[in-house]
C-alpha positions as CSV (number, residue, x, y, z in Angstrom):
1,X,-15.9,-14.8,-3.6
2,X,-15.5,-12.3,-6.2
3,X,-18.7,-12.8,-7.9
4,X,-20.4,-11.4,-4.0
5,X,-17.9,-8.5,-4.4
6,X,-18.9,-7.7,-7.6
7,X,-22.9,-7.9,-6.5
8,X,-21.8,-5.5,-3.5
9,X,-20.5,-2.6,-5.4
10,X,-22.5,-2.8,-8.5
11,X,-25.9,-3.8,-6.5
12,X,-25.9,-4.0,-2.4
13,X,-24.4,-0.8,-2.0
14,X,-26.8,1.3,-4.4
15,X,-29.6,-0.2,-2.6
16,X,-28.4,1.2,0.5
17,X,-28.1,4.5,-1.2
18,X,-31.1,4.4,-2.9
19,X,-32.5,3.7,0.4
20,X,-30.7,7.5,2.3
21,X,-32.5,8.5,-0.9
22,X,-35.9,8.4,0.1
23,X,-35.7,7.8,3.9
24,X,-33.7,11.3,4.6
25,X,-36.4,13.3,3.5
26,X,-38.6,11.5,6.6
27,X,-35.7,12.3,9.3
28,X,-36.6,14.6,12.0
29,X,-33.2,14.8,13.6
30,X,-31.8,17.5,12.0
31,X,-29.0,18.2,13.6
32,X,-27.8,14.4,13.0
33,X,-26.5,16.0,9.7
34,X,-23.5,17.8,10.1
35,X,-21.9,15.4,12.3
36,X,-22.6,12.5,9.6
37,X,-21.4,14.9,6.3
38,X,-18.8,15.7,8.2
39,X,-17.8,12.0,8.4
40,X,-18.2,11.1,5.4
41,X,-16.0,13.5,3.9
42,X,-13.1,12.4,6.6
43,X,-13.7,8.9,5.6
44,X,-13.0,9.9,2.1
45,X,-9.6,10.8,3.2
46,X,-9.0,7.9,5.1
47,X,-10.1,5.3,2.7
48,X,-7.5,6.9,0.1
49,X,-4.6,7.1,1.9
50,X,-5.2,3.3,3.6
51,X,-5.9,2.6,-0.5
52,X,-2.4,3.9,-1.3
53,X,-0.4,1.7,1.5
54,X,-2.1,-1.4,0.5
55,X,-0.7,-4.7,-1.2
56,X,-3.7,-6.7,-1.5
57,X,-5.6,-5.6,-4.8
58,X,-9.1,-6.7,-3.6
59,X,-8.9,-4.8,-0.3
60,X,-7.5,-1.8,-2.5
61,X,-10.6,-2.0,-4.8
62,X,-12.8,-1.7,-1.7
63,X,-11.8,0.5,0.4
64,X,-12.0,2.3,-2.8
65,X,-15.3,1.7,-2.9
66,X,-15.7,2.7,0.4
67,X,-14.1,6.6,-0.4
68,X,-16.7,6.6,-3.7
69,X,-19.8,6.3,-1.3
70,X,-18.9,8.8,1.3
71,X,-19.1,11.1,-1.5
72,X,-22.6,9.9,-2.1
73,X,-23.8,9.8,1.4
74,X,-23.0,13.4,1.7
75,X,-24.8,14.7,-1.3
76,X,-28.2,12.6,-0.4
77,X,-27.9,14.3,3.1
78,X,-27.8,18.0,1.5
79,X,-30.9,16.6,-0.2
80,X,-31.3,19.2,-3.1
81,X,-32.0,18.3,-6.5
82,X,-28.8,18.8,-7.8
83,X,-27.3,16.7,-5.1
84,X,-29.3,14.0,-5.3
85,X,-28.7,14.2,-8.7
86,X,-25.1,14.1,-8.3
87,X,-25.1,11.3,-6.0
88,X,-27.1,9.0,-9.0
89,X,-24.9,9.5,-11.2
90,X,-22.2,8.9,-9.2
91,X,-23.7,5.4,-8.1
92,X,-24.4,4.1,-11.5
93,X,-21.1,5.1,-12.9
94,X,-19.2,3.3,-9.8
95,X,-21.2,0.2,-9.8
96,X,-20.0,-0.5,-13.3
97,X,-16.4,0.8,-12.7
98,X,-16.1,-1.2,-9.3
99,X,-17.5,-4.0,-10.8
100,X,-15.5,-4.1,-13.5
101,X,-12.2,-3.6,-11.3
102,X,-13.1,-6.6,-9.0
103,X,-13.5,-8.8,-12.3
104,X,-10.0,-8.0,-13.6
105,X,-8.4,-8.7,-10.3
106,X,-9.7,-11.8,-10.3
107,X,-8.4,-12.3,-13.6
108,X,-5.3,-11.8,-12.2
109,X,-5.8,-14.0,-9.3
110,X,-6.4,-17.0,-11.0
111,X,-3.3,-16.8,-13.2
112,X,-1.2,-15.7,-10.4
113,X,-3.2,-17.5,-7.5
114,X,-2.2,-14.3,-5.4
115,X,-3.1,-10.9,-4.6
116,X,0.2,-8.7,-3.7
117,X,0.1,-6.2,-5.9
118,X,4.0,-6.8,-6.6
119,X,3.9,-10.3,-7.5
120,X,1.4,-9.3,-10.3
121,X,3.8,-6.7,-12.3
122,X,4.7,-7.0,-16.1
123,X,1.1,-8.3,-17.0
124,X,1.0,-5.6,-20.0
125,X,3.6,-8.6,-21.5
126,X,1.5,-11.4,-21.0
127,X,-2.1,-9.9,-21.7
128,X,-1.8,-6.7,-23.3
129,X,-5.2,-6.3,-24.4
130,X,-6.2,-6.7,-20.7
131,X,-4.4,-4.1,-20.1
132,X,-6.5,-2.0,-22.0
133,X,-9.6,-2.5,-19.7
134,X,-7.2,-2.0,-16.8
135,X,-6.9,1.5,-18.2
136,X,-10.3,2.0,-18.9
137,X,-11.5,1.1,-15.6
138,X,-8.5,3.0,-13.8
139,X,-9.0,6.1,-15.5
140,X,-13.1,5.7,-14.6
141,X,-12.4,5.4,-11.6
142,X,-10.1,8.5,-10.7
143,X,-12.8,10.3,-12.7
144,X,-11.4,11.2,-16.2
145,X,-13.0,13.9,-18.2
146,X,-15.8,13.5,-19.6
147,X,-16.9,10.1,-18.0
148,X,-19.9,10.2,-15.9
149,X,-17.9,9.4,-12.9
150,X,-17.0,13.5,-13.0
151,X,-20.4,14.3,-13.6
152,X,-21.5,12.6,-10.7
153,X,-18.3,14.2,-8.8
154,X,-18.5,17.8,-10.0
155,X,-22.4,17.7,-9.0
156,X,-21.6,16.6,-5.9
157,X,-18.7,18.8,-5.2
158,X,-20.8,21.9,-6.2
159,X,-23.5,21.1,-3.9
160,X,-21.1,20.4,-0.9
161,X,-19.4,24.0,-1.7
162,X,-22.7,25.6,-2.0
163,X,-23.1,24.2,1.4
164,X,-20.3,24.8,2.9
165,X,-17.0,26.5,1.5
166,X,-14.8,24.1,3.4
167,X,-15.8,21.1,2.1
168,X,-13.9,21.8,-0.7
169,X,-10.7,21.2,0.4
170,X,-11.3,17.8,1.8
171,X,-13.5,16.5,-1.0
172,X,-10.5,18.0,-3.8
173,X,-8.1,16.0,-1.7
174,X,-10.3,12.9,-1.7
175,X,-10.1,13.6,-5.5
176,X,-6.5,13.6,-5.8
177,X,-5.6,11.3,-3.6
178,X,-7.5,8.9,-5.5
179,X,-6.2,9.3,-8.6
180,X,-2.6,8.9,-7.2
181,X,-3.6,5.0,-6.2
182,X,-5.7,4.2,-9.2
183,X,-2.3,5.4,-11.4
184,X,-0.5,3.3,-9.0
185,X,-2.3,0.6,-9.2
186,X,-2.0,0.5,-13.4
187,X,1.6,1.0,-13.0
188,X,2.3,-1.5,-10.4
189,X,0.1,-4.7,-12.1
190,X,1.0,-3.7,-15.5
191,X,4.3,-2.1,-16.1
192,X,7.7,-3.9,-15.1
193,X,8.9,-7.3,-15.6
194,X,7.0,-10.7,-15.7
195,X,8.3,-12.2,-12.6
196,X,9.2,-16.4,-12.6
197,X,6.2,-17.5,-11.7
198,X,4.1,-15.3,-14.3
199,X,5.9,-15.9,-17.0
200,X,3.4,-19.4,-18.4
201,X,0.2,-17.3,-17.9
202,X,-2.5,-18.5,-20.0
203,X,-4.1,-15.8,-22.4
204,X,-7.0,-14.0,-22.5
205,X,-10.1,-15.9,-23.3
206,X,-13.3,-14.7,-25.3
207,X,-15.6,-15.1,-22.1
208,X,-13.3,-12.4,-20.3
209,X,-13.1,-10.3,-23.5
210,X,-17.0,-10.5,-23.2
211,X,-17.4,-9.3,-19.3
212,X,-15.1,-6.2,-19.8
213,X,-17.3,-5.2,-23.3
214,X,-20.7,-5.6,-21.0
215,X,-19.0,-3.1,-18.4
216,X,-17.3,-1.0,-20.5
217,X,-19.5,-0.2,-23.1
218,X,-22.4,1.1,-20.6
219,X,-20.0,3.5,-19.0
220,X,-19.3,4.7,-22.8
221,X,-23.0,5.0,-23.9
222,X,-24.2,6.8,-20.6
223,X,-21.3,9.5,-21.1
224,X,-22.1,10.1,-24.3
225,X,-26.0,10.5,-22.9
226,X,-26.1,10.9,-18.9
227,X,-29.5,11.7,-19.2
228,X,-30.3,8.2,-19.5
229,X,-29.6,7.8,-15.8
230,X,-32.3,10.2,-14.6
């Protein structure tokens, strides 16, 4: 059910980080470490290239999720301040973008009773001020300047650098490679031609309207004041 998914990415899955949080600090295996950053990072890789070969939105959304917390993982394992700082940031600012990502595919879904991304194109015709929040929460999510998502990301990156210098290169491309399917993603649900079966979708309603506001407009007030998060 979407309404679980959306509890996963915007609640489950910052407990669990929450919980590397404070239980790192107690681990005595050391050495444990490297292998683990050094999985995360390749997982971050993974996850966006199986993101930009997928048809099905939802799975899209979460192995997108997926790439987003390997980047977290690794920065509570450096555990420095700055790190751990990083990886807050980066939870809060993904649990509302997520969220809000799984909500508008499920918009779609119960229009178009599917989720192939190519039986969904042309929906800038029929809801265009969906579309809107599409971009918002597209452009969150590949980290546009100056939303918290690249504060959280810059911190992060830094940190892994400071580290180690080749962690830059995997963690850039995880970076790119993510904003290639988010684009992708806007451009193939939005842009094109409504095909047969979309063509009598039912319009926007107010409680929709509603949902997007209460997940956009957080992600706006904590960029304009990331402070709030710590």
């Amino acid at each position: 059910p979407i309404a679980g998914s959306m509890m996963l990415a915007a609640v489950l899955l910052k407990l669990g980080g929450y919980g590397i949080i404070r239980m790192t600090p107690t681990n005595t295996l050391t050495p444990l470490i490297y292998p683990t950053i050094a999985m995360a990072m390749w997982g971050i890789i993974m996850t966006g290239l199986t993101c930009l070969r997928k048809t099905d939105l939802k799975a899209l959304i979460a192995y997108s999720s997926v790439g987003h917390m390997g980047l977290v993982i690794s920065a509570t394992l450096i555990q420095t301040p700055w790190s751990t700082s990083g990886a807050m940031i980066l939870m809060v600012a993904h649990g509302l973008t997520s969220s809000m990502l799984f909500c508008l595919a499920n918009m779609l879904y119960e229009r178009t009773n599917t989720r192939m991304l190519i039986t969904m194109r042309g929906m800038q015709k029929a809801m265009p001020l969906m579309t809107t929040y599409w971009l918002i929460a597209n452009l969150t999510n590949l980290a546009l300047p100056p939303t918290i998502n690249l504060i959280g990301e810059i911190q992060i990156m830094t940190t892994l650098f400071n580290w180690s210098p080749l962690t830059i290169m995997m963690s850039t491309m995880g970076t790119v490679i993510t904003a290639i399917y988010s684009l992708q993603m806007f451009m193939t649900s939005q842009q094109g031609h409504l095909t047969k079966d979309s063509k009598e979708v039912y319009p926007t309603q107010t409680r929709e309207l509603l949902i997007m506001i209460l997940h956009a407009l957080p992600i706006l007030l904590l960029t304009l004041n990331s402070e709030l998060i710590h």
